[in-house]
mmCIF file as gemmi writes it, N, C-alpha and C atoms, coordinates in Angstrom:
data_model
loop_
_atom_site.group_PDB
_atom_site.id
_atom_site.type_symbol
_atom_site.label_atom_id
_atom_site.label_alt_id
_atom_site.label_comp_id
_atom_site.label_asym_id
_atom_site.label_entity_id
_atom_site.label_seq_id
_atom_site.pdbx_PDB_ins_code
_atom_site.Cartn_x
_atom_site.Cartn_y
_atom_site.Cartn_z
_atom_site.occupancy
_atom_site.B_iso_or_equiv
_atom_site.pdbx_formal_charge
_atom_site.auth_seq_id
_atom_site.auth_asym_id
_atom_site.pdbx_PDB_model_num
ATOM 1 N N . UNK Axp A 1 ? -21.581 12.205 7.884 1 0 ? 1 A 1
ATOM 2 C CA . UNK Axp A 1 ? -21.513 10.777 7.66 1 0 ? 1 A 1
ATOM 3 C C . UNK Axp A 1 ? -20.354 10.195 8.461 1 0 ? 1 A 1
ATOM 4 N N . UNK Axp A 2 ? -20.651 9.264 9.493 1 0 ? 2 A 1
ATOM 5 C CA . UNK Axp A 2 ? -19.537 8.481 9.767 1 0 ? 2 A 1
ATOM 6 C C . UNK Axp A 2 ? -18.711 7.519 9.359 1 0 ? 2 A 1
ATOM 7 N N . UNK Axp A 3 ? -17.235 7.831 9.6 1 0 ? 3 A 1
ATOM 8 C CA . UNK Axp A 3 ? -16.787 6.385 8.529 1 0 ? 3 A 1
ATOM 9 C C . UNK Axp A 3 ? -16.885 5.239 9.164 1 0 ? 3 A 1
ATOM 10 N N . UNK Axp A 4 ? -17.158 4.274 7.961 1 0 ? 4 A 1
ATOM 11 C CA . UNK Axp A 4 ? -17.075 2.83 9.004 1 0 ? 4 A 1
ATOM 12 C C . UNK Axp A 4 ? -15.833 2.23 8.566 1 0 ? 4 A 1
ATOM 13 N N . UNK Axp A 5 ? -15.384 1.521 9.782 1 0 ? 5 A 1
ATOM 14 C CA . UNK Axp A 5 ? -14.504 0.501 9.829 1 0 ? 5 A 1
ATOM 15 C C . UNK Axp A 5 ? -14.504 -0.415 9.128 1 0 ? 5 A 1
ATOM 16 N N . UNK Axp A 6 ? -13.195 -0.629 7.916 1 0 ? 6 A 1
ATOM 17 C CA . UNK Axp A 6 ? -13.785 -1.895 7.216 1 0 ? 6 A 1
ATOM 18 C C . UNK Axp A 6 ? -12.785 -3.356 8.183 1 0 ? 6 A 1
ATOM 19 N N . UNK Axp A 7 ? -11.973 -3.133 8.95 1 0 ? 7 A 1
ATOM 20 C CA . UNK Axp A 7 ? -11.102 -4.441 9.384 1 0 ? 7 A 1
ATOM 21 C C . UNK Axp A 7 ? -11.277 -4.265 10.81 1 0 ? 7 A 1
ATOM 22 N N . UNK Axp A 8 ? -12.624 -4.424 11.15 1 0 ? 8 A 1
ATOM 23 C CA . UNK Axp A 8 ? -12.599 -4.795 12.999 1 0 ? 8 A 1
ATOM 24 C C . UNK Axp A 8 ? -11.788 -3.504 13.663 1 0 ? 8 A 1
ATOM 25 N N . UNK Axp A 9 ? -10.55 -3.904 14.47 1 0 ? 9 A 1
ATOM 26 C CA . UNK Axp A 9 ? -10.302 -2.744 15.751 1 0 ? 9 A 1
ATOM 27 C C . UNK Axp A 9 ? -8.936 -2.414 15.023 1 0 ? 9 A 1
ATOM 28 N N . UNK Axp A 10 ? -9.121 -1.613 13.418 1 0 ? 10 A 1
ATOM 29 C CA . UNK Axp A 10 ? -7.821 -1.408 12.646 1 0 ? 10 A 1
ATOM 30 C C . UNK Axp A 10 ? -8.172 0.026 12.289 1 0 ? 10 A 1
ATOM 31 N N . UNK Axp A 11 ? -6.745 0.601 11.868 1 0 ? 11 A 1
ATOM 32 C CA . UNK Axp A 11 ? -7.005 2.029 11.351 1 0 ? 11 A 1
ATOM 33 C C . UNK Axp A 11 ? -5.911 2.417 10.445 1 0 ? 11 A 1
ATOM 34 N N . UNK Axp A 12 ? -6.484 3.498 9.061 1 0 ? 12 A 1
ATOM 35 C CA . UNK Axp A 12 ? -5.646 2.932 7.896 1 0 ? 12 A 1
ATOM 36 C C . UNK Axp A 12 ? -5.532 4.697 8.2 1 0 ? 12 A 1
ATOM 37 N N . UNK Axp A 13 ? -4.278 5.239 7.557 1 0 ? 13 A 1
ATOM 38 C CA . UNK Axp A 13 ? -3.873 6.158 7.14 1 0 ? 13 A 1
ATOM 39 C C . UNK Axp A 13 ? -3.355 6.925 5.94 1 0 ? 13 A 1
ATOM 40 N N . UNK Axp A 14 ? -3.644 7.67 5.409 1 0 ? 14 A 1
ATOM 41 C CA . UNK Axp A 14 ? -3.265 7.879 4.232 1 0 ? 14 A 1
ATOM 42 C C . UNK Axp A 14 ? -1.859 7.994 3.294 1 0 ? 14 A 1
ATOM 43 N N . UNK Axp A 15 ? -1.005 7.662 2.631 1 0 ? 15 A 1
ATOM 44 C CA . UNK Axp A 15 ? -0.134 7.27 2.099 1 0 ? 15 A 1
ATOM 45 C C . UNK Axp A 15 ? 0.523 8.32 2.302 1 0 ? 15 A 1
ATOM 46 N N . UNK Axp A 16 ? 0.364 9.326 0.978 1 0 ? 16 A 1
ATOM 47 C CA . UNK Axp A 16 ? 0.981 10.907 1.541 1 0 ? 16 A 1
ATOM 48 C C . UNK Axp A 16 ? 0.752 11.177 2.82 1 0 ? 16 A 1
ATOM 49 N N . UNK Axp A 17 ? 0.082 11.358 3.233 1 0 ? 17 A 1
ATOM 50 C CA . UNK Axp A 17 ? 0.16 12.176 4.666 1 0 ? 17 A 1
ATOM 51 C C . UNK Axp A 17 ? 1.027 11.739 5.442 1 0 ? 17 A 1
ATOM 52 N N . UNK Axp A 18 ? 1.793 10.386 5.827 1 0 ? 18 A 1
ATOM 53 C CA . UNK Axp A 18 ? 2.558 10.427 6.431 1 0 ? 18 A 1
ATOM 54 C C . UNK Axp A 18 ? 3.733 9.626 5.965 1 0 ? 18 A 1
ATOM 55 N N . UNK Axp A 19 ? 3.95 10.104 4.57 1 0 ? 19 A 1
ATOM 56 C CA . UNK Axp A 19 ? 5.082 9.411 4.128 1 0 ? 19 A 1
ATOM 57 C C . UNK Axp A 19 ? 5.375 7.954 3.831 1 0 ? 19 A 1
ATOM 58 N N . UNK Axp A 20 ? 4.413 7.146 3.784 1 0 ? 20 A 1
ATOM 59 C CA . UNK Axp A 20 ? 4.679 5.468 4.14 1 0 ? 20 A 1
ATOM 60 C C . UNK Axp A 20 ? 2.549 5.232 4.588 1 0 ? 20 A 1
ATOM 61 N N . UNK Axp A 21 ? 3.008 4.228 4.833 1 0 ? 21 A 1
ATOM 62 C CA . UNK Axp A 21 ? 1.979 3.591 5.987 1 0 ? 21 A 1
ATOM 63 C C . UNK Axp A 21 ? 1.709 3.229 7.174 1 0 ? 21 A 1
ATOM 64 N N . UNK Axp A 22 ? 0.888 3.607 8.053 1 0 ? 22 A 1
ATOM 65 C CA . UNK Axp A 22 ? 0.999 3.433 9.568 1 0 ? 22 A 1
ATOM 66 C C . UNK Axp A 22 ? -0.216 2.373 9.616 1 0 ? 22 A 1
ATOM 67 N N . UNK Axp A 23 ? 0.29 1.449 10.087 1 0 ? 23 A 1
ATOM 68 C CA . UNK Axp A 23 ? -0.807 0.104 10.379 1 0 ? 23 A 1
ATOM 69 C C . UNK Axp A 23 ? -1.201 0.094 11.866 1 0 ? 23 A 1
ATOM 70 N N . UNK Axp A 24 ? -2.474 0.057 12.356 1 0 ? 24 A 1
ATOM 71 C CA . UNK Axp A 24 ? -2.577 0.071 13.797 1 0 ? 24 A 1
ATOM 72 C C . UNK Axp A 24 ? -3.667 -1.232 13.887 1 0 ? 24 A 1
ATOM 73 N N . UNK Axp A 25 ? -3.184 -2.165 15.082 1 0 ? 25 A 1
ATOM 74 C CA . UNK Axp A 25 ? -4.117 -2.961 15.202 1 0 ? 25 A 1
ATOM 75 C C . UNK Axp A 25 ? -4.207 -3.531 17.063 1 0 ? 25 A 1
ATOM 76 N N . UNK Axp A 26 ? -5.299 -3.597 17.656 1 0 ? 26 A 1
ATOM 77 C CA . UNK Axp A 26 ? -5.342 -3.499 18.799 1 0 ? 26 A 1
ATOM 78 C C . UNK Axp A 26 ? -3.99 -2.261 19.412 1 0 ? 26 A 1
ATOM 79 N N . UNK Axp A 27 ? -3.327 -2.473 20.29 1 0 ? 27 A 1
ATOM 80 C CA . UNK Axp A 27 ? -2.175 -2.063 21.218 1 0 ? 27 A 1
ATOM 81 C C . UNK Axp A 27 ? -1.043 -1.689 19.743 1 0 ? 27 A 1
ATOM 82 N N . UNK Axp A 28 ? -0.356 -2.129 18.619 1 0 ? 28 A 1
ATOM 83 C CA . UNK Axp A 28 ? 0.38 -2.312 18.173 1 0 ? 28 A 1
ATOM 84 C C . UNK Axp A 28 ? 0.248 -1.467 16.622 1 0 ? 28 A 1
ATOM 85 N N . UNK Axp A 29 ? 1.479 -0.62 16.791 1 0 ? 29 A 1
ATOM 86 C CA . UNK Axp A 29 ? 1.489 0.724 15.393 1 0 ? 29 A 1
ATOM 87 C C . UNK Axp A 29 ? 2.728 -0.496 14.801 1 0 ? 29 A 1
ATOM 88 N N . UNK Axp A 30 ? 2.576 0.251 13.482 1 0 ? 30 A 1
ATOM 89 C CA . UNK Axp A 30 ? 3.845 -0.278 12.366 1 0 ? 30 A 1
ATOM 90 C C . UNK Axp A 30 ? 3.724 0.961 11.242 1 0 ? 30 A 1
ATOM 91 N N . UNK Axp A 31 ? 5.125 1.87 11.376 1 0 ? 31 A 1
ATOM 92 C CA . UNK Axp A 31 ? 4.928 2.165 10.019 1 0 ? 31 A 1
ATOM 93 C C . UNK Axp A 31 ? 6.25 1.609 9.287 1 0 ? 31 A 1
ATOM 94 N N . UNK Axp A 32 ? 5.619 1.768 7.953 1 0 ? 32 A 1
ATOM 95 C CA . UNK Axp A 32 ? 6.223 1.494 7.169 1 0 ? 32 A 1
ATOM 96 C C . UNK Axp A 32 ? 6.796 2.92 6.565 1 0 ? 32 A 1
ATOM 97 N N . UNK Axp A 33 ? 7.829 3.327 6.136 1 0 ? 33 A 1
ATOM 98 C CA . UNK Axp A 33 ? 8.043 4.5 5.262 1 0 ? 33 A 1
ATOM 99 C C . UNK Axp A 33 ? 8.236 3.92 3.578 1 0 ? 33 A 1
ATOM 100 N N . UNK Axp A 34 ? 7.459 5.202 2.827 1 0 ? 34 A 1
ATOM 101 C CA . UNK Axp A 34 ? 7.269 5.141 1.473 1 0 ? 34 A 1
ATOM 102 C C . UNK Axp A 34 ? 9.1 5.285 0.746 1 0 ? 34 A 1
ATOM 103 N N . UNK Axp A 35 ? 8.957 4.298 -0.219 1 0 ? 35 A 1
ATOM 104 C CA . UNK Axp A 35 ? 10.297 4.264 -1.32 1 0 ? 35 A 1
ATOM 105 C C . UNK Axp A 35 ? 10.587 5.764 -1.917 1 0 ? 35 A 1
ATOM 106 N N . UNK Axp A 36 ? 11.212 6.653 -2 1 0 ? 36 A 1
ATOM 107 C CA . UNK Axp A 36 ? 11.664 7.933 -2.894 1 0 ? 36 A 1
ATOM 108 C C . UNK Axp A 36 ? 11.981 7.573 -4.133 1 0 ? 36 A 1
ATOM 109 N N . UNK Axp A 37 ? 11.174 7.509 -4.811 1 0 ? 37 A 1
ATOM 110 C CA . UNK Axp A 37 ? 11.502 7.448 -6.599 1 0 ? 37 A 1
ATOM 111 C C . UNK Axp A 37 ? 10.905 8.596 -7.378 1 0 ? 37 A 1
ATOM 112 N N . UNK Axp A 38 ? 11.392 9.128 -8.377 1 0 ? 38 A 1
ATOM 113 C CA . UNK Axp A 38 ? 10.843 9.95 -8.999 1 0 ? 38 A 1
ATOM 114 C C . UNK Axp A 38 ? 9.564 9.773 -9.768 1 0 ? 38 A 1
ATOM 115 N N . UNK Axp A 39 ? 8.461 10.538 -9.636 1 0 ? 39 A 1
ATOM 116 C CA . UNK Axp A 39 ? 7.108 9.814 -10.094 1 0 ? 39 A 1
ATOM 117 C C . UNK Axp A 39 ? 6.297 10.955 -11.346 1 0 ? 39 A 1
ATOM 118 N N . UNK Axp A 40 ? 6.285 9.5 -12.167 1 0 ? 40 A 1
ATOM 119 C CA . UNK Axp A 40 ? 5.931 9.498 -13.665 1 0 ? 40 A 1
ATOM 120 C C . UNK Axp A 40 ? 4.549 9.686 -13.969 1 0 ? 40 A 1
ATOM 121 N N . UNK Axp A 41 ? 3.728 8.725 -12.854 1 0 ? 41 A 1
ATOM 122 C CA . UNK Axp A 41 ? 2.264 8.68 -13.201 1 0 ? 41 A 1
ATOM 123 C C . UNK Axp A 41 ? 1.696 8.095 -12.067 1 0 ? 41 A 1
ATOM 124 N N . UNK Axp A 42 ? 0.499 8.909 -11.228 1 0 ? 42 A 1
ATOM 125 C CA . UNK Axp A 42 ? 0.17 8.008 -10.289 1 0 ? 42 A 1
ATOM 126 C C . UNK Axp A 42 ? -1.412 7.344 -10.388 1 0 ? 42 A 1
ATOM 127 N N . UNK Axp A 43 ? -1.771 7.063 -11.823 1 0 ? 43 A 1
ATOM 128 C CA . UNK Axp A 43 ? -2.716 6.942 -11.672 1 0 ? 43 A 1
ATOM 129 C C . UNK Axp A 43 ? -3.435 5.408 -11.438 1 0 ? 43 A 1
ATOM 130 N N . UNK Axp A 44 ? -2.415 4.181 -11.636 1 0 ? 44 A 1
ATOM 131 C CA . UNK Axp A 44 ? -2.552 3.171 -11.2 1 0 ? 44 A 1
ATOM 132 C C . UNK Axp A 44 ? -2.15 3.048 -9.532 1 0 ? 44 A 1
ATOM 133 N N . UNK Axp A 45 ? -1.976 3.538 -9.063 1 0 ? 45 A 1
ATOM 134 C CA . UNK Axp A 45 ? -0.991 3.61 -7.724 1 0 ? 45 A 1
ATOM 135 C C . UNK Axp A 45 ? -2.01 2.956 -6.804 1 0 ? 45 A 1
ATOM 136 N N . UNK Axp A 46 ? -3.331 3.164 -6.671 1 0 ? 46 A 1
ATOM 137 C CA . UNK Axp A 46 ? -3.935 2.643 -5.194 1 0 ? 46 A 1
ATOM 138 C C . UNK Axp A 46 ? -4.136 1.482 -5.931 1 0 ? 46 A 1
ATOM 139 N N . UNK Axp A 47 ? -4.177 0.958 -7.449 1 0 ? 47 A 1
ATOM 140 C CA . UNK Axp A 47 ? -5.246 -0.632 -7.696 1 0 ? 47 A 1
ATOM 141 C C . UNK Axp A 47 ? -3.994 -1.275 -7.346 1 0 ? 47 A 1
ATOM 142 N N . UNK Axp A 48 ? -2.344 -1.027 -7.768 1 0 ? 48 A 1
ATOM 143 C CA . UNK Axp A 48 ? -1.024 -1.706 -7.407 1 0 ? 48 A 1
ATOM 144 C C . UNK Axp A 48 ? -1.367 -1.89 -5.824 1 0 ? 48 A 1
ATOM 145 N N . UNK Axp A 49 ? -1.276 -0.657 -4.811 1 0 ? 49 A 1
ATOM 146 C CA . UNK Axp A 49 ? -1.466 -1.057 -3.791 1 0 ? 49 A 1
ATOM 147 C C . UNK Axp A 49 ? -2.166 -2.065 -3.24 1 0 ? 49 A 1
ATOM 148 N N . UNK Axp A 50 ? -3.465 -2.135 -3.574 1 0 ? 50 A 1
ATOM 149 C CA . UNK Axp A 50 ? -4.325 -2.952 -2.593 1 0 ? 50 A 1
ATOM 150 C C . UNK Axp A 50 ? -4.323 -4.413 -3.444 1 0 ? 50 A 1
ATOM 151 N N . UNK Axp A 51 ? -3.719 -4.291 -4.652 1 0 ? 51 A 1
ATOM 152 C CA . UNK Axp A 51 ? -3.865 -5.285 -5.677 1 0 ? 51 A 1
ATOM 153 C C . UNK Axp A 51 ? -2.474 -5.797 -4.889 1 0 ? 51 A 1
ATOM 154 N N . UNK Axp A 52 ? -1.773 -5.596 -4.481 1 0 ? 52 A 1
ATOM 155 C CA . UNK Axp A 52 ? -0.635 -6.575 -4.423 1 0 ? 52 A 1
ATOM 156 C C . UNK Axp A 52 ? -0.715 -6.656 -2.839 1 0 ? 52 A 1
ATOM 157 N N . UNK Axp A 53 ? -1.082 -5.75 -1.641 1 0 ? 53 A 1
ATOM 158 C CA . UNK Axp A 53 ? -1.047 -6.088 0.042 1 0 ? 53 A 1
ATOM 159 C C . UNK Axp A 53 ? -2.226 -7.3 -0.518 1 0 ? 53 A 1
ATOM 160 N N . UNK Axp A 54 ? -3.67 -7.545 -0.888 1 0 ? 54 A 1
ATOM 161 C CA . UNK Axp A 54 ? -4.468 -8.536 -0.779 1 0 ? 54 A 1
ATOM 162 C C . UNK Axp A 54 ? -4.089 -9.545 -1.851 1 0 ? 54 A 1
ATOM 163 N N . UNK Axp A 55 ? -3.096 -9.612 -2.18 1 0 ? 55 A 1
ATOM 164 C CA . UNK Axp A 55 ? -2.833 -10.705 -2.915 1 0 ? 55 A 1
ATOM 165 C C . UNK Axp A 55 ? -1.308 -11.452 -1.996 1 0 ? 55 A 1
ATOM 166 N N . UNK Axp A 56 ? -0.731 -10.751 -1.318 1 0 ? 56 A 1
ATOM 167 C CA . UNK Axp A 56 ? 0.33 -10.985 -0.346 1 0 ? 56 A 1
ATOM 168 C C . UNK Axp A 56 ? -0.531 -11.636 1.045 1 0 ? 56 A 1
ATOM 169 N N . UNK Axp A 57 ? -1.513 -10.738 1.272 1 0 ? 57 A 1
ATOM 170 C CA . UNK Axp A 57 ? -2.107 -11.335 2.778 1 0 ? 57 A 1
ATOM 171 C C . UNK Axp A 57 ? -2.83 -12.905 2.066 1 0 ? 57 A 1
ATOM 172 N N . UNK Axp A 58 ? -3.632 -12.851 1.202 1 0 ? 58 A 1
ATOM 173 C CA . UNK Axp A 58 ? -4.028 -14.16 0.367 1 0 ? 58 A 1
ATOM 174 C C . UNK Axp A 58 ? -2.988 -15.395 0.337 1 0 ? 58 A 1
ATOM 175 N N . UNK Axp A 59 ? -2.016 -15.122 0.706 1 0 ? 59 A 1
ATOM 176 C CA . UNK Axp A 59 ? -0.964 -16.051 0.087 1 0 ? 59 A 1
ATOM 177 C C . UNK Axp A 59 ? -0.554 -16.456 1.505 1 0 ? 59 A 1
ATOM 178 N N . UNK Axp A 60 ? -0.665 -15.732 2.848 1 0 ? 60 A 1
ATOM 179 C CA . UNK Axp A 60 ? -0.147 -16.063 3.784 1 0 ? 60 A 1
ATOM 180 C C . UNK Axp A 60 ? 0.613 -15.235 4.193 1 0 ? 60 A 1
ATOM 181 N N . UNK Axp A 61 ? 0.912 -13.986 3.669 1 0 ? 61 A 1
ATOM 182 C CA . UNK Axp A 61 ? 2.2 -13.808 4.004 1 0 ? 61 A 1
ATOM 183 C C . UNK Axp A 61 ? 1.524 -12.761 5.712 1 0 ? 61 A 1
ATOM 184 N N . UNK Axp A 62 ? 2.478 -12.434 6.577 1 0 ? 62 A 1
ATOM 185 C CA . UNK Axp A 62 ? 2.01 -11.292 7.856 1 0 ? 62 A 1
ATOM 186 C C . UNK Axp A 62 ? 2.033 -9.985 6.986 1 0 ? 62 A 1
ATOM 187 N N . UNK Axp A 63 ? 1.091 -9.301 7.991 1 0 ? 63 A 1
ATOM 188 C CA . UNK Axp A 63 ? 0.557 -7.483 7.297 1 0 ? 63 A 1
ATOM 189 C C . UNK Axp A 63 ? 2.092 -7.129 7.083 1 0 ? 63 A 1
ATOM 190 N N . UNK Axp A 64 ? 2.772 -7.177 8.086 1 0 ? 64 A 1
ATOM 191 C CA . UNK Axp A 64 ? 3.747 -6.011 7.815 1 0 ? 64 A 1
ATOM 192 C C . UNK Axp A 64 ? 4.869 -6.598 6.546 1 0 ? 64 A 1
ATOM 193 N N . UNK Axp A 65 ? 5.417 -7.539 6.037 1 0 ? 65 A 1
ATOM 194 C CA . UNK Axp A 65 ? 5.53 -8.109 4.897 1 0 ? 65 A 1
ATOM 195 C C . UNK Axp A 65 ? 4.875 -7.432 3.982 1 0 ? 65 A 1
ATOM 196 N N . UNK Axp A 66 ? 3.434 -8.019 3.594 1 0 ? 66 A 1
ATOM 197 C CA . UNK Axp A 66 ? 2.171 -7.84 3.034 1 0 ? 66 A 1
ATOM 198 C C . UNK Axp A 66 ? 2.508 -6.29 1.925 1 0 ? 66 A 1
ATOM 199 N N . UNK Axp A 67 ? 2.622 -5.215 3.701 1 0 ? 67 A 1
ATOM 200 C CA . UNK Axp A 67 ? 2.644 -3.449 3.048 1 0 ? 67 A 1
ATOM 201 C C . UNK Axp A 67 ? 4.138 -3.659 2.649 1 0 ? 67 A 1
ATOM 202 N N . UNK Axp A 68 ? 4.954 -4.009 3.21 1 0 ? 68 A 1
ATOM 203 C CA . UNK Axp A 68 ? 6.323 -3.829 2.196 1 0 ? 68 A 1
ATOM 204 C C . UNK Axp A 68 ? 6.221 -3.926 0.791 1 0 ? 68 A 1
ATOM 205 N N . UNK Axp A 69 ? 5.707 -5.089 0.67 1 0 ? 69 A 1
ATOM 206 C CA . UNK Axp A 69 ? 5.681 -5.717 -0.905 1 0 ? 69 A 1
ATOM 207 C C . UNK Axp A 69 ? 4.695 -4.937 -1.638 1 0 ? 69 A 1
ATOM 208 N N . UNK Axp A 70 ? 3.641 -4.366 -1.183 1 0 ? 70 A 1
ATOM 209 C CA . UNK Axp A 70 ? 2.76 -3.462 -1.977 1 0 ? 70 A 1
ATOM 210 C C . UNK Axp A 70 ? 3.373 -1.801 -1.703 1 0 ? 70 A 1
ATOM 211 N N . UNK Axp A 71 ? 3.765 -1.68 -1.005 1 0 ? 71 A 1
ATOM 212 C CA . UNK Axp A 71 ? 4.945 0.084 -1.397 1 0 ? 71 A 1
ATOM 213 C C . UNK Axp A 71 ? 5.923 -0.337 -2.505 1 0 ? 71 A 1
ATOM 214 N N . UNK Axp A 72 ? 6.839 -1.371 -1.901 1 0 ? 72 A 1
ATOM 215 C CA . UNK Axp A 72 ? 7.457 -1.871 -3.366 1 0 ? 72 A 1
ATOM 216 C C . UNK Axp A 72 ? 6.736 -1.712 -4.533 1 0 ? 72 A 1
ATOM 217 N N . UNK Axp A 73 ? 5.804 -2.52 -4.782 1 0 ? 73 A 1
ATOM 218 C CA . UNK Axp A 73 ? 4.975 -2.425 -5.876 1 0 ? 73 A 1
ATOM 219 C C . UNK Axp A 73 ? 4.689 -1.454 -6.863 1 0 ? 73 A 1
ATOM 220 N N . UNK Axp A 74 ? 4.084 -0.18 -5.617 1 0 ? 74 A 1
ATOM 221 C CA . UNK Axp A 74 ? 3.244 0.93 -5.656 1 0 ? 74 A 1
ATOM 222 C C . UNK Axp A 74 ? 4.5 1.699 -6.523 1 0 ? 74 A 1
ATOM 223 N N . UNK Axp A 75 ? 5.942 1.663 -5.718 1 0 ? 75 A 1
ATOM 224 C CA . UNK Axp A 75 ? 6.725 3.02 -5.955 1 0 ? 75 A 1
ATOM 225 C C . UNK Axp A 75 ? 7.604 2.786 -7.262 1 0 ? 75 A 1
ATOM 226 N N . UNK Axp A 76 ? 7.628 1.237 -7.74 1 0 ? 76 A 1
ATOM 227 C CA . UNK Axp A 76 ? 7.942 0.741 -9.3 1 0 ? 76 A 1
ATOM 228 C C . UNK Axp A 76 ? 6.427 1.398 -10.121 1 0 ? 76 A 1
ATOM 229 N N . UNK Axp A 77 ? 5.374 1.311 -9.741 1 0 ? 77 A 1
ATOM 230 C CA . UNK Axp A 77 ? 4.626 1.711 -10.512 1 0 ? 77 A 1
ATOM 231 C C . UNK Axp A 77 ? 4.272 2.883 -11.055 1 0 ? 77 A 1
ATOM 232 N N . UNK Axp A 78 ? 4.572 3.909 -10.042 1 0 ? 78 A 1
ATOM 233 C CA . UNK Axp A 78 ? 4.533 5.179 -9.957 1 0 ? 78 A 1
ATOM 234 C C . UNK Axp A 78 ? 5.587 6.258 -10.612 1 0 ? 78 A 1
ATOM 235 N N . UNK Axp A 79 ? 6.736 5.41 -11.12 1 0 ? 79 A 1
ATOM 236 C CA . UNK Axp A 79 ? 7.881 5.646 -11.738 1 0 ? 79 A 1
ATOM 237 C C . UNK Axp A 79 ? 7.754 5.596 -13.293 1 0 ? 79 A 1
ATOM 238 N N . UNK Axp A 80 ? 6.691 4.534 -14.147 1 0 ? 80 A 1
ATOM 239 C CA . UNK Axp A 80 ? 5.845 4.166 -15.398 1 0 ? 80 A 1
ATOM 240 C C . UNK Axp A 80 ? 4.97 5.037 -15.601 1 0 ? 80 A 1
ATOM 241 N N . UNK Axp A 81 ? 5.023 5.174 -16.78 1 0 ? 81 A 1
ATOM 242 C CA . UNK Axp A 81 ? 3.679 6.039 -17.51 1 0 ? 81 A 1
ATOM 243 C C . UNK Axp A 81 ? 2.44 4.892 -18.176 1 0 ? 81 A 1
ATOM 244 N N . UNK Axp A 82 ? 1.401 5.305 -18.001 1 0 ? 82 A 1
ATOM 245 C CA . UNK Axp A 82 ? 0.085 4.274 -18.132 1 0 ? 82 A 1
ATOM 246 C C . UNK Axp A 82 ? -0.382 3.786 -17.059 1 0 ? 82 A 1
ATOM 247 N N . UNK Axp A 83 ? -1.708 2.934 -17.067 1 0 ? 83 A 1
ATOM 248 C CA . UNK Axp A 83 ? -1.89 2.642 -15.769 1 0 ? 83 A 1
ATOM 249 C C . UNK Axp A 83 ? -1.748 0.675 -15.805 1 0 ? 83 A 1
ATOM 250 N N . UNK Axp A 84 ? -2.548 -0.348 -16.969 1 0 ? 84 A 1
ATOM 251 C CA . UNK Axp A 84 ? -2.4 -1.091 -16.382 1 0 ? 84 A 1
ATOM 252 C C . UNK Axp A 84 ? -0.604 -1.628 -16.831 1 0 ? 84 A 1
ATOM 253 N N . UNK Axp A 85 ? 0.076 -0.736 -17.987 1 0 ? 85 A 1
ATOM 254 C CA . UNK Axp A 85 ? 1.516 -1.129 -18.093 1 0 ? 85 A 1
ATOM 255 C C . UNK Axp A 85 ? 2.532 -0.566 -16.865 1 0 ? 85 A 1
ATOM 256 N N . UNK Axp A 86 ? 2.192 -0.23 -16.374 1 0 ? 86 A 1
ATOM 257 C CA . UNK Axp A 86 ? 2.907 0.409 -15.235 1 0 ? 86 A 1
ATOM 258 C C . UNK Axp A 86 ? 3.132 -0.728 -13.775 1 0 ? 86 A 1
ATOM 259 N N . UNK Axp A 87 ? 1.885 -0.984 -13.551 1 0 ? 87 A 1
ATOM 260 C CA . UNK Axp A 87 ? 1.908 -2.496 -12.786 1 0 ? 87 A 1
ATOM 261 C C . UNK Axp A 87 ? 2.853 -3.524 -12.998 1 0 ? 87 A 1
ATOM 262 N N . UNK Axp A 88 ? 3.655 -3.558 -11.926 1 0 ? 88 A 1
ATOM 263 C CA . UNK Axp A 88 ? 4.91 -4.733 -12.543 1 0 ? 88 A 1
ATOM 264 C C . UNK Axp A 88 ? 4.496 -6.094 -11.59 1 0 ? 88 A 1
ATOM 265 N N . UNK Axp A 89 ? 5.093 -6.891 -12.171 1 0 ? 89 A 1
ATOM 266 C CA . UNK Axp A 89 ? 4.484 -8.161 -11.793 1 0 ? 89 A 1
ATOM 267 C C . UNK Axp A 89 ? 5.996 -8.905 -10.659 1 0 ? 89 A 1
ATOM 268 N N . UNK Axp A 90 ? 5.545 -9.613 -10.246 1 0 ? 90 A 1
ATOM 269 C CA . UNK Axp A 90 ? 6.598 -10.221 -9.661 1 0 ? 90 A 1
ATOM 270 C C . UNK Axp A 90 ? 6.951 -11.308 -9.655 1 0 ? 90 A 1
């Protein structure tokens, strides 16, 4: 099965695997590196993620902003036990 592209000429990488996030779009990489906190529970961790980058890009803000504020997010969340009390709000 091939994967498809869900954002045009973009390519997403996986969180663990390289420590952070690597954003690629046309010509232009960005990574971001992941927060070091000690982790409690990761089982809310991807809905924080994508729940807070598409609620950041929604608002206006640029991608690379956007993934800051959702690693932020992610690595407060991941520090909580439960999944939707763990989600911190901002």
């Amino acid at each position: 099965m091939k994967k498809k592209k869900l954002f045009g000429n973009t390519k997403q990488s996986h969180y663990e695997e390289v420590g952070g996030v690597i954003y690629c779009r046309n010509q232009e990489t960005t990574q971001i590196p992941a927060i070091k906190v000690k982790v409690m529970n990761t089982t809310a961790a991807v809905d924080a993620f994508i729940g807070f980058l598409l609620s950041e890009l929604r608002a206006g803000r640029n991608t690379q902003t956007a993934l800051k504020t959702a690693i932020t997010a992610t690595a407060i969340c991941i520090t909580r036990q439960g999944a939707a009390t763990s989600i911190h709000s901002f």
